[in-house]
N, C-alpha and C positions, 0 to 999 in steps of 0.2 A: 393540193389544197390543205391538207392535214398536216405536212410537213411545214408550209406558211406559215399555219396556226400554230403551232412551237415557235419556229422562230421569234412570231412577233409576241407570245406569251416569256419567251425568255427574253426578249427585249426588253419588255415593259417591266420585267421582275429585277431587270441587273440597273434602270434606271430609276425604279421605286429603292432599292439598295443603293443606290448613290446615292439619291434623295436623303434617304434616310444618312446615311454614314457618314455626307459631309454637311451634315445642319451645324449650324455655329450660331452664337449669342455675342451679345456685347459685355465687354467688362469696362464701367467706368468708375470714378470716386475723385475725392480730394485728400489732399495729403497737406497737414497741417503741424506746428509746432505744437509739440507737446506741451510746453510754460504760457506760451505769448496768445496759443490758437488760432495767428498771421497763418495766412497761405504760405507756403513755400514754392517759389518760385523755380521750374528748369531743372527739380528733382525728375532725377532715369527714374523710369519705370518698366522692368522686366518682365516675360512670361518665362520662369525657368524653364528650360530644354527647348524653347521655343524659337528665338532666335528675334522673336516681338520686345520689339521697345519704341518705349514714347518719353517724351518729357512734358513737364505740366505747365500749365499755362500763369499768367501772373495771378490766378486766382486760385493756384494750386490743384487744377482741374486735368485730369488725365482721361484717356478714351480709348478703349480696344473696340476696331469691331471684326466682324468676321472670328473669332475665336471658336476653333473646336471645343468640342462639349466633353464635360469629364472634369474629373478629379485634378487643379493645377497649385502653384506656389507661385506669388509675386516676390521681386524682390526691390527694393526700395533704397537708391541710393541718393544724398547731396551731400554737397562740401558744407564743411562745420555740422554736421550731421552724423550719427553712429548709423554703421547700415543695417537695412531691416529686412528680413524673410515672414512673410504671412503665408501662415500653413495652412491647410487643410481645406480650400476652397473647394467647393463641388462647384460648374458650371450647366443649368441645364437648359433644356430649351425654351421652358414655360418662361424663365424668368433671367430679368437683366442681372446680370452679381454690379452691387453699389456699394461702396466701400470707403468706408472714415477712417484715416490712416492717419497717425499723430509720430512724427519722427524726434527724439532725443538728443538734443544738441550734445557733440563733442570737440572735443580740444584740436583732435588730429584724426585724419579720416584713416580707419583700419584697413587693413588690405583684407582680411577673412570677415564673413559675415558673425556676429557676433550676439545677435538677437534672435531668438525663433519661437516663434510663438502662433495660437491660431487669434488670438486676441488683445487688445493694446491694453499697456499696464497704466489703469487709469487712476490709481491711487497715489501713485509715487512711492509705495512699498517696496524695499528690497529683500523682506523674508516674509514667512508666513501667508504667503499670496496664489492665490490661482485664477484661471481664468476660464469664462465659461461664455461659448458663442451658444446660438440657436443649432446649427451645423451641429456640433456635439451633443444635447439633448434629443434632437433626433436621431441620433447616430448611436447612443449609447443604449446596452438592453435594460431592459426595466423600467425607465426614467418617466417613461406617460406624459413625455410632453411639460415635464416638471422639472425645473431647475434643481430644486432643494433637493430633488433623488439623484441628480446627477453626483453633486457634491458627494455621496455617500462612497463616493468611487476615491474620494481624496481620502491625505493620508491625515490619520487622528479626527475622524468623523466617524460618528458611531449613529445607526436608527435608533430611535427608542423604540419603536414598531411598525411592523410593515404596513399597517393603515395607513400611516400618516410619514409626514415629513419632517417629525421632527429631530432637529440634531445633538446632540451630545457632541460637544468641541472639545477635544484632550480633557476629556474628562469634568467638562464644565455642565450645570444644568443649562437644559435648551432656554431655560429662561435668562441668560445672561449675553443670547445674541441680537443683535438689530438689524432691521429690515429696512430697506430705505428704497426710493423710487426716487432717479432723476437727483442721486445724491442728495435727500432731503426722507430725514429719518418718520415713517410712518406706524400704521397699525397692524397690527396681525394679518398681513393679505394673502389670508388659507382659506378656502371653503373646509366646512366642516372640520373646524378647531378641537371636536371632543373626539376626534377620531384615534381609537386605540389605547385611549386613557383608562384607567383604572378604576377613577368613580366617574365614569362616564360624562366627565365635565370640559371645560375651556379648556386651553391653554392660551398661555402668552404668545407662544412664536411658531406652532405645528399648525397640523392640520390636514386634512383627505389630501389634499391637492392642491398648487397654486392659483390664485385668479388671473395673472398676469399669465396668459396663452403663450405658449415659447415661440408663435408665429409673431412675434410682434418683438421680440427680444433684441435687444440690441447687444454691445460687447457687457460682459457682466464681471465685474470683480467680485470673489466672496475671501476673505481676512480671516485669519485663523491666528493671529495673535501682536500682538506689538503694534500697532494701528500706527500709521501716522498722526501727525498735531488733529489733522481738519477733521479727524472721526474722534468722537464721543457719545458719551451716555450708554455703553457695550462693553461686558467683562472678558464675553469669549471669543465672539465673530461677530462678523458684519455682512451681509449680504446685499451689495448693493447692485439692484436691476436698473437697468436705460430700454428706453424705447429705442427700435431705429427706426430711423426714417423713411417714409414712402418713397416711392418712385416718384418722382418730378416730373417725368418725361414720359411714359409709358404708364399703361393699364395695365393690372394684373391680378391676377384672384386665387384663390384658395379655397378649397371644401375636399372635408376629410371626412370619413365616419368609421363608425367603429363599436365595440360593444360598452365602451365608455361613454361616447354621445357622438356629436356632430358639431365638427368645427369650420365655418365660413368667415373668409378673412378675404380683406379686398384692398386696396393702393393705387395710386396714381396721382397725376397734376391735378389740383385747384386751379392754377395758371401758369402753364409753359413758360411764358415770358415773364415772368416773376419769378419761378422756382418754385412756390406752394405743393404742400403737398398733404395726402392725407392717407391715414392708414387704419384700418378699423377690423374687430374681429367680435365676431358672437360665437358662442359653444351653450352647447344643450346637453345635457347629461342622462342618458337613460340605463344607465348600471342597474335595473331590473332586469336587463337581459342574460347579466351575469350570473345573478338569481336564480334564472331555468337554468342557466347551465349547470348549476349545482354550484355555486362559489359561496362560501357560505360565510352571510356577513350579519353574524348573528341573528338571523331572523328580520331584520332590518330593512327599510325602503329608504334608499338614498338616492335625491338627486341635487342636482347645481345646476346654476347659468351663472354667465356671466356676461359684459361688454368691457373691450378697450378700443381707447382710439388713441391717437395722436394725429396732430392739425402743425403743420409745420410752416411759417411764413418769413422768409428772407426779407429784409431791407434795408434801406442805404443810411438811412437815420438812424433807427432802434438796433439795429443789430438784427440778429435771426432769435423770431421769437415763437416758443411753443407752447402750446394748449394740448394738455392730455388728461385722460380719467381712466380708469378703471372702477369695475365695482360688481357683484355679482351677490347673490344668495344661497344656500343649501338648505336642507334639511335632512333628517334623519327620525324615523319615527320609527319605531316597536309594537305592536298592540299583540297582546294578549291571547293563549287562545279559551274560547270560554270552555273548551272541552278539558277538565282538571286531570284528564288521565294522560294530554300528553306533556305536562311538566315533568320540566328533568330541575331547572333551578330555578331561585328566587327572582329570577329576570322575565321568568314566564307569568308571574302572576301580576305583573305591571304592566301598563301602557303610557311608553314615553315619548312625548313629541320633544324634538331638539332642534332649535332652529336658529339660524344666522344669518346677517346680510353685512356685508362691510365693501364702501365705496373710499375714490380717492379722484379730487380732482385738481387742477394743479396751471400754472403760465409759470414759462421760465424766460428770460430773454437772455441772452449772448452777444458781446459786443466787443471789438478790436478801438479798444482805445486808438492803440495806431502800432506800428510794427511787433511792438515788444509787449506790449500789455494788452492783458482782457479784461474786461467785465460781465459777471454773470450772477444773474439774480431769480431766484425761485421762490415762490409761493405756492403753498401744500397743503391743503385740508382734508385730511384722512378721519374716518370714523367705521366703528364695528358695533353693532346690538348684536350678542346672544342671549337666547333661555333656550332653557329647557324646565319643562314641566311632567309628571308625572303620577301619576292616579294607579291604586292595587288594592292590595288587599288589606294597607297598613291604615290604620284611620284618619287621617289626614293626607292630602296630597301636597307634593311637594315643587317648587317654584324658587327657582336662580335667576339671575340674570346678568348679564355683562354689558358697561357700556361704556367704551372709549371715543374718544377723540383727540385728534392733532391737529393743530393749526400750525405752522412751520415756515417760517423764511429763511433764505439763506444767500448772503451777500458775497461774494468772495471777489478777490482782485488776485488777478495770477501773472506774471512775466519777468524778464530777464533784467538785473541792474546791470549785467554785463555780459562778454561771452561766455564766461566759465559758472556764473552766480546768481541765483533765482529766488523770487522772493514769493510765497503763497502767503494771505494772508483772510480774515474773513469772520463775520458773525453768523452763529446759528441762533434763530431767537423762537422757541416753541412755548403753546400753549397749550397746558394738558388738563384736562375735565375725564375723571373713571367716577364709573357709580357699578357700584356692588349690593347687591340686595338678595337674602336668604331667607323665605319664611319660617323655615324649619327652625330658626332661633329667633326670628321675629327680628332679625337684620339687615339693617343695612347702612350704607357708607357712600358718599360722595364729597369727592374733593377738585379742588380745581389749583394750575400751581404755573407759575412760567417756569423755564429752564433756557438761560442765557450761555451760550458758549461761544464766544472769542478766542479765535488760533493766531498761531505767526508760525509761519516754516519757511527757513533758509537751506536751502541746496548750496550747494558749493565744490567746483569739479578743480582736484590741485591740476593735476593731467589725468592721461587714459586710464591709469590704474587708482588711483584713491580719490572718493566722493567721501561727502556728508551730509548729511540731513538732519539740522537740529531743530526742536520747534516748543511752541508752548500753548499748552490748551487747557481752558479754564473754566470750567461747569460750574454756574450759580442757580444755586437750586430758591426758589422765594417762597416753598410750603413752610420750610423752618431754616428759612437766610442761612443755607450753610453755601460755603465755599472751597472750591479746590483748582489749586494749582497742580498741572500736569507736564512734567518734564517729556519729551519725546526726543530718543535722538538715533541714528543707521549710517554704520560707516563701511560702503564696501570698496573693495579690493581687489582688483582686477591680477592674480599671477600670474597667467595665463593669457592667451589668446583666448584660449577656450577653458579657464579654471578660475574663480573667484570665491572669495569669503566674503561674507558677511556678517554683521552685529546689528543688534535692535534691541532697544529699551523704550518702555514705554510704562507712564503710572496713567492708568484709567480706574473708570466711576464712575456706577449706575445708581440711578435716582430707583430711590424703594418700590416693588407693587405697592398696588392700592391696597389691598387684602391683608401687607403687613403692616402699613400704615394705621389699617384701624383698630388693629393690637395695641400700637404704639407712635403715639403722632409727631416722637419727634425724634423719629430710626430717620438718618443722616445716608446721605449713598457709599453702598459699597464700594472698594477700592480693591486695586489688584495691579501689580508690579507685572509685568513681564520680559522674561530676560530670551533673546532667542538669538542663537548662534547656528549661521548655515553655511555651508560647503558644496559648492555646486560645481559640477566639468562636464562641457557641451560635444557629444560628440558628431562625427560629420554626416550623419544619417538621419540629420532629424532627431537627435532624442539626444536624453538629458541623465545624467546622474544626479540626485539630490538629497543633501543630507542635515535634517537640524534639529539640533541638542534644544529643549527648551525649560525654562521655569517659570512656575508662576506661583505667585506669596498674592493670599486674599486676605483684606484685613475690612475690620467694621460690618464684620457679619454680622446681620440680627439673630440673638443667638435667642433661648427662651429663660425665662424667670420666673422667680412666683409671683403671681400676681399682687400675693397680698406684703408679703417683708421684702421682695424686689431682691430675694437671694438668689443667687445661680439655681436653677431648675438640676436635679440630679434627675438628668434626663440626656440620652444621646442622639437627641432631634436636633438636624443642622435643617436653613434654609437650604442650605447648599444642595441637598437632595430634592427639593421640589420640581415635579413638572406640572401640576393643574394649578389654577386659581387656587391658593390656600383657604381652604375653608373655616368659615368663623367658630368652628369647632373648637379649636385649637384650647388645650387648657391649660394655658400660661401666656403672658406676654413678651415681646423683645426687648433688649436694649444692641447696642453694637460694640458685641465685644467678641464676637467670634472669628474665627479664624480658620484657613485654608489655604492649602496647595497641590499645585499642580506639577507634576515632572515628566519627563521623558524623551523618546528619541524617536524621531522617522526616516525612514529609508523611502527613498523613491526614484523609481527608473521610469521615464514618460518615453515613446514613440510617438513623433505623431506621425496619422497618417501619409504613408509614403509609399510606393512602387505597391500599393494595394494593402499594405499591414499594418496594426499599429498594436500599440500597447501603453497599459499603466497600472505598473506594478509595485505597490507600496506595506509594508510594515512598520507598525507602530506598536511599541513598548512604552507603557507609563502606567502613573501611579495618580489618583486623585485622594488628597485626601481632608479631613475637618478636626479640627481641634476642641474636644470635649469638655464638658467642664472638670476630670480628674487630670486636666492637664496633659492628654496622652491624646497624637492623631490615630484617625482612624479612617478607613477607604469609604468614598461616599457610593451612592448608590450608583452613579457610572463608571465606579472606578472597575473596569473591566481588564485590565491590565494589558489586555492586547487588540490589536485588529489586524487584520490580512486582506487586502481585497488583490485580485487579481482580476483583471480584463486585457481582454486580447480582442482582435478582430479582422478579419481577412474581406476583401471584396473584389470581386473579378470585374474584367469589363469585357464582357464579349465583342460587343464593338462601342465605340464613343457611345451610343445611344442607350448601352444597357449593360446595368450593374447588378450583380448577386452580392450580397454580403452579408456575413456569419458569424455574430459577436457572443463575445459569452463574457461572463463575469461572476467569480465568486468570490463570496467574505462569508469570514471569519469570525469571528467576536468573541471576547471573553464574556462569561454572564455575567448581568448587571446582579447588584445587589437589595437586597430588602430587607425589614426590619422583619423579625419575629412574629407570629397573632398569636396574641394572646386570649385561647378559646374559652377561658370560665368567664372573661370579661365579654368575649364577643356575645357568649351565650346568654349575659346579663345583660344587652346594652342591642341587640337584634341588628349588630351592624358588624362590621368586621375591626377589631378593636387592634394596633399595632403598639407589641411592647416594646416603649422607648428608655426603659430600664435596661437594657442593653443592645452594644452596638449594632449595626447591619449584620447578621451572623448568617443570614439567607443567602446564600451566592446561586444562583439560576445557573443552568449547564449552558456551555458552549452553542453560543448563536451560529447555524451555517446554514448560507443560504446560493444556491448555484442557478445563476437567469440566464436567457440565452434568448435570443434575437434573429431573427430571419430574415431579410426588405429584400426586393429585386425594383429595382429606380429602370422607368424604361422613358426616352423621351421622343416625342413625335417631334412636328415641324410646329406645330403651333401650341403643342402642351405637352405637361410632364405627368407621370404616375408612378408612385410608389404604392406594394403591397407589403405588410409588414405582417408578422406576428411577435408578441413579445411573450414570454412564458418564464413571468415570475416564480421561485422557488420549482425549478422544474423538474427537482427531485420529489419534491411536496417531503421536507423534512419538516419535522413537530418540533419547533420552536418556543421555550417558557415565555409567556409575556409577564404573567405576574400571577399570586395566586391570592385567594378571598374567602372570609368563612361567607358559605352558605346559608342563608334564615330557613332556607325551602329543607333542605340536603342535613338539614344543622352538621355540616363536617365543613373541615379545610378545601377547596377546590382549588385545580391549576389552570388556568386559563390558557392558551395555546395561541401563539399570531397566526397567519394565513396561512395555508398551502399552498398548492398550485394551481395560478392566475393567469388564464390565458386573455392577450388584449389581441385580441384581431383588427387590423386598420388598414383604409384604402383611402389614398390622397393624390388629389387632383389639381396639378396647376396648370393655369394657363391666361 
């Protein structure tokens, strides 16, 4: 009888272990033209090493089912088509893998695969481009579920601090990039914008963390210079997020938690037989719990929410039309403690409330005029309110505030005059309303303005080795009718199978803050050339060499003046250096006469994930700098001259059903710069007073910061789990963020970014 009882206990245990080992999921999607967005009809569809293949249907519809679970690569071939490799798929058992695959028409079908990528290149950019799936933001250490941290991993991306997300682009201020949703340019979409700031205020483009949940992310482009025609109103980057799509066909959910909050995210048909679909996610924030653990965020109580959705509705008439929003709030509050004996600074004897909400709601439709041409059309209304307010010991309390709005359309017509030759063309037509208000000077400021931009971009393929892309984009600003014409043009060169060059120029121009605006109401947009040349060779493992020389010439900076004879200010304050809301402190006005550049070089080696490893190893050398009024440039405040980020990552799979995996990631940075204080004035003036009688002569020590990553993905028969920890700075190096005269301390203080930040998270789908 004993011996039975074995048998049939190792029976049941070797067909629970079957069970387990050969669970499999479905993989399906559509593959469509990259210009025209027509289905492609009887495109192969491969599972590398797998021996599966399908072809797609006349609606461009492809289907695997039975598929083992794990880490795989599609590969993607048709006639008149370049072929295509999609890296880095994970497959698990909670959820279908669904996939928009867009193929690049060619002259002559290659015999070597010639694309590889984890993400489709949705700009039509041939330099200064990356891409960024949801798959990689979970995958990468540190990132929090945050795009804008992922990016930091790219080459010529600098933090300004580890609170926040904001970026320094080869050397540009974070104020010079744009944000866009569903291609259509928005507002600040950060929870808590003052995060890590200096005087503790807004910013333009940072912030704690993003509101767009990276469970809801779709393929993402972020531009780091030379934009094609259809992007404006952006000097440095562009960061443009998509939604993907729900599941059509299937239910499926999400709930993660963690010492950051809790995130619940949900998908599925509205109607099978239609294709409808819907995708939704809430997150809760309770970073007080980070607080016990000792994480020390200045004394501070921070939390967030947020919602997104997307509503997806296919049809025969309209085309495929979607509704989506996002929108959430933060806060950040300080108080005081009333016991005097345990102040250490002047921060202690205030109590600050700081608070934000910023929503975006939005329909776009999509339509196949018929083989060759699309139409697509989006409507966008984005808006942000911050303040903060503040009550101490100073006799008056003090009150900001911020408030934007976007309203946004954008028409574009895209498809093929021929086989070789494609035409994009298209309006962007935004309405902008900022109001700024500062009691502390008894100001304030609102303005309201359209900004009209009309593109044309012609593609043009001779054969398989030389393209062109030339185009024309035109920013009319109607606060002060000014106008600009923008040349765009990218010629690459195929020498190789696997080696090609490229070139890119581009003249772009951003419409002024509002804050310099009411200095001066008729600073015109700034303009900035970009010249960028790249060198890139594929090799056969998944990974990439890459290499690009770049320049950039800023012209029509608002530079400062005397207010009263409107002479050159003998002063060495550039806009160029701002990262907060400028404040109406300011004691001079603009005009646009200033000037700036940008130079330098990046190296970059990518793996992607393969046979369990991957990497991305890049160096960046450059130089930023502004032109003063003695006629001599000088490094602006990001001109940190270097960055090094290193990431690597290994993952085992002990069986299809379970993955360990080990990433780390360090950077480097050169320190930012800062202007001098000037202590007899701070000590006259009870604020921290910076002398602009000469250059940035402050250079802050070397930024290094080493994260490291742990997950083990395990999947059952009906749901998946992942456990992660991530461990920010997990050396806990003392990092300069900036330093401030003290009113409390009366001396110079250094202020220091974070240490080490441990994110523990547990995620469940099914």
């Amino acid at each position: 009888m004993f011996i039975k009882k074995i048998l049939l206990t190792l029976a049941y245990l070797t067909f629970t272990f079957c069970a387990f080992s050969q669970q499999t999921q479905t993989i399906r999607g559509r593959i469509s033209d990259a210009q025209s967005h027509s289905p492609v009809e009887s495109a192969t569809v491969s599972i590398a090493g797998t021996g599966k293949t399908v072809q797609t249907d006349n609606q461009g519809n492809f289907t695997f089912t039975e598929v083992s679970l794990g880490r795989l690569e599609l590969l993607v071939t048709s006639v008149g088509y370049a072929p295509q490799t999609i890296k880095e798929l994970l497959l698990e058992s909670s959820k279908e893998l669904v996939l928009e695959i867009a193929l690049t028409p060619s002259l002559t079908n290659l015999n070597e695969i010639s694309v590889k990528a984890a993400s489709p290149n949705l700009s039509g950019a041939l330099t200064s481009l990356n891409t960024i799936t949801m798959e990689q933001v979970q995958r990468f250490p540190a990132t929090f579920l945050d795009p804008a941290r992922l990016a930091f991993s790219f080459a010529g991306v600098a933090n300004t601090n580890d609170q926040a997300n904001g970026m320094a682009i080869r050397g540009n201020s974070p104020n010079g990039m744009q944000w866009r949703l569903e291609g259509v340019e928005i507002v600040n979409p950060n929870h808590l914008s003052n995060a890590g700031t200096f005087g503790d205020r807004a910013t333009q483009t940072g912030g704690g963390t993003n509101i767009l949940s990276a469970q809801l992310l779709g393929s993402m482009n972020f531009l780091t210079g030379a934009f094609p025609a259809e992007y404006g109103n952006a000097l440095s980057g562009i960061m443009d997020m998509r939604f993907r799509k729900g599941n059509n066909k299937k239910y499926e959910h999400t709930v993660q938690a963690g010492l950051v909050g809790v995130d619940i995210a949900s998908e599925g048909p509205l109607n099978r037989q239609k294709g409808s679909s819907y995708l939704i996610n809430y997150r809760y924030s309770f970073t007080g719990l980070l607080g016990l653990m000792g994480i020390d965020f200045g004394g501070e109580s921070i939390t967030f929410q947020d919602l997104s959705l997307k509503l997806n509705f296919p049809t025969k008439r309209l085309g495929e039309i979607s509704v989506f929003a996002m929108g959430g709030n933060s806060s950040n509050i300080f108080k005081s403690d009333p016991d005097a004996t345990t102040w250490e600074s002047e921060k202690d004897l205030q109590n600050i409330t700081f608070k934000s909400k910023m929503g975006v709601a939005g329909i776009s439709q999509s339509k196949n005029l018929n083989k060759n041409w699309n139409l697509k059309n989006v409507l966008v209304m984005s808006g942000l309110d911050n303040s903060r307010f503040s009550t101490g010991l100073k006799p008056t309390a003090e009150f900001d505030s911020t408030i934007k709005t976007r309203i946004s359309y954008s028409g574009i017509i895209n498809g093929k005059l021929n086989r070789s030759t494609s035409l994009k063309a298209g309006l962007f037509l935004t309405r902008q309303y900022d109001q700024l208000s500062y009691d502390k000077m008894n100001a304030s400021f609102d303005y309201s303005s359209v900004v009209i931009q009309p593109f044309v971009s012609l593609s043009k393929s001779f054969n398989d080795k030389l393209s062109l892309n030339v185009g024309l984009h035109n920013l009319n600003y109607t606060y002060n009718n000014t106008s600009t014409l923008e040349p765009r043009a990218s010629v690459g060169y195929q020498l190789t199978s696997s080696q090609n060059i490229n070139l890119a120029y581009g003249l772009h121009s951003q419409t002024p803050a509002a804050s310099v605006l009411y200095l001066a109401k008729d600073i015109k947009p700034i303009k900035s050339q970009h010249y960028v040349l790249q060198y890139k060779i594929d090799f056969k493992d998944a990974s990439f060499l890459k290499t690009e020389l770049y320049y950039q010439g800023i012209s029509n900076v608002p530079d400062p003046v005397n207010p009263i004879s409107s002479a050159p200010q003998l002063s060495y304050y550039s806009t160029l250096n701002d990262i907060e809301v400028v404040s109406f402190a300011r004691p001079f006005i603009f005009v646009n006469e200033g000037k700036g550049r940008n130079f330098g070089i990046e190296l970059t080696y990518q793996k992607y994930l393969s046979k369990g490893f991957f990497a991305l190893i890049n160096t960046t050398l450059y130089k930023a700098q502004f032109l003063a009024f003695d006629d001599k440039y000088y490094e602006t405040r990001f001109s940190g001259n270097h960055i090094v980020n290193l990431t690597l990552g290994k993952e085992w799979a002990r069986t299809k059903s379970r993955i360990l995996g080990i990433n780390g990631r360090v950077v480097w940075l050169g320190g930012f710069r800062d202007y001098n204080i000037d202590l007899a004035k701070s000590e006259q003036n009870q604020t921290t007073s910076f002398d602009y009688t000469r250059p940035l002569t402050v250079k802050n020590p070397d930024y290094f910061r080493p994260d490291l990553r742990v997950y083990f993905k395990r999947s059952r028969t009906k749901f998946s789990r992942t456990l992660s920890v991530d461990l920010q700075n997990v050396a806990g190096y003392k990092n300069v963020a900036f330093s401030y005269y003290d009113t409390y301390q009366k001396k110079v203080i250094t202020k220091y970014q974070m240490g080490l930040v441990p994110m523990l998270n547990y995620r469940i789908e099914f």
